[in-house]
C-alpha positions as CSV (number, residue, x, y, z in Angstrom):
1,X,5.0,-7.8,-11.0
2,X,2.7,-7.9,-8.1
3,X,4.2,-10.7,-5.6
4,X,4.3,-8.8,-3.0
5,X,0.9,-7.3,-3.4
6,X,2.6,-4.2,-4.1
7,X,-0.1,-2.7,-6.9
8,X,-2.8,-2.8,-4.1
9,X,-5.6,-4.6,-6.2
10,X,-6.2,-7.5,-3.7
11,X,-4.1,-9.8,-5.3
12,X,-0.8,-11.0,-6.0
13,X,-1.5,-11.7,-9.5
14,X,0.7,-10.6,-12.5
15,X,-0.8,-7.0,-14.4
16,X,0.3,-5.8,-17.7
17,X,-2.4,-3.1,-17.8
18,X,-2.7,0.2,-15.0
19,X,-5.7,0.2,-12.7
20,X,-6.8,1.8,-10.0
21,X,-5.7,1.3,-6.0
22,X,-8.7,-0.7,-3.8
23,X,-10.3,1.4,-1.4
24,X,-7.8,4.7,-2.3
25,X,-9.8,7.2,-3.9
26,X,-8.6,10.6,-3.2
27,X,-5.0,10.3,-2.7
28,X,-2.6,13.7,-3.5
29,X,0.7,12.3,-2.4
30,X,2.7,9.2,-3.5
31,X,5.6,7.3,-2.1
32,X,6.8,4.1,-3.5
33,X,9.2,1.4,-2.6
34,X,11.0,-1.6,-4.0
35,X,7.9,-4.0,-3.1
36,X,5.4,-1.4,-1.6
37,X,3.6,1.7,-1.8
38,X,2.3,4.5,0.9
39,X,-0.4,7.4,-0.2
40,X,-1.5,10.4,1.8
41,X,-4.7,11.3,1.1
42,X,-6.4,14.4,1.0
43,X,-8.1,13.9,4.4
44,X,-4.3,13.5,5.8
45,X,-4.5,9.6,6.7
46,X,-1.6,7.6,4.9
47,X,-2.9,4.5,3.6
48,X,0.5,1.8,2.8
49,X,0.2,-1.6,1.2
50,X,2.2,-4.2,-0.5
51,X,5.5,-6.0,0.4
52,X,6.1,-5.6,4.6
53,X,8.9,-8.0,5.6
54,X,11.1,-5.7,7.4
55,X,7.8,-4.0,9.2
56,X,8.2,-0.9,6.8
57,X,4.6,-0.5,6.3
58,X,4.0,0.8,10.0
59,X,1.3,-1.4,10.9
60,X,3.7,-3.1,13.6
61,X,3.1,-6.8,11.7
62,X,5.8,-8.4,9.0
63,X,2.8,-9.7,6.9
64,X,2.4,-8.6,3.8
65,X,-0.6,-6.2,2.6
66,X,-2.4,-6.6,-0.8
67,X,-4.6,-4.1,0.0
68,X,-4.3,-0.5,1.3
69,X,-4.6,0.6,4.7
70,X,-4.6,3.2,7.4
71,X,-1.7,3.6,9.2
72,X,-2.3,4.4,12.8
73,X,0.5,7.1,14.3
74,X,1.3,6.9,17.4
75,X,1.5,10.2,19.5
């Protein structure tokens, strides 16, 4: 499934096949949800995308993300 954006491609298309995250290229750390995905890279900025109606992707919005992102923390 990919509703919800959650496989970070851009699109909310069905995939039956793997493929590689947009724009996330040297993550080392994984986190998943039921609808959405977080990765800490190894430069230490956590990039989130996918499903984000309860505001759980930090970005402080309840829009959905189909791409990854940075999330800004706040000091």
């Amino acid at each position: 499934w990919n509703g919800a954006g959650r496989l970070g491609n851009g699109t909310r298309q069905y995939a039956s096949t793997p493929a590689a995250v947009r724009s996330l290229t040297h993550a080392r750390q994984l986190g998943a949800g039921l609808d959405f995905a977080c990765a800490l890279t190894t430069d230490g900025a956590t990039w989130c995308w996918g499903d984000n109606t309860a505001s759980q992707l930090g970005d402080g919005s309840a829009s959905t993300r189909t791409q990854p992102f940075v999330v800004a923390f706040a000091p």
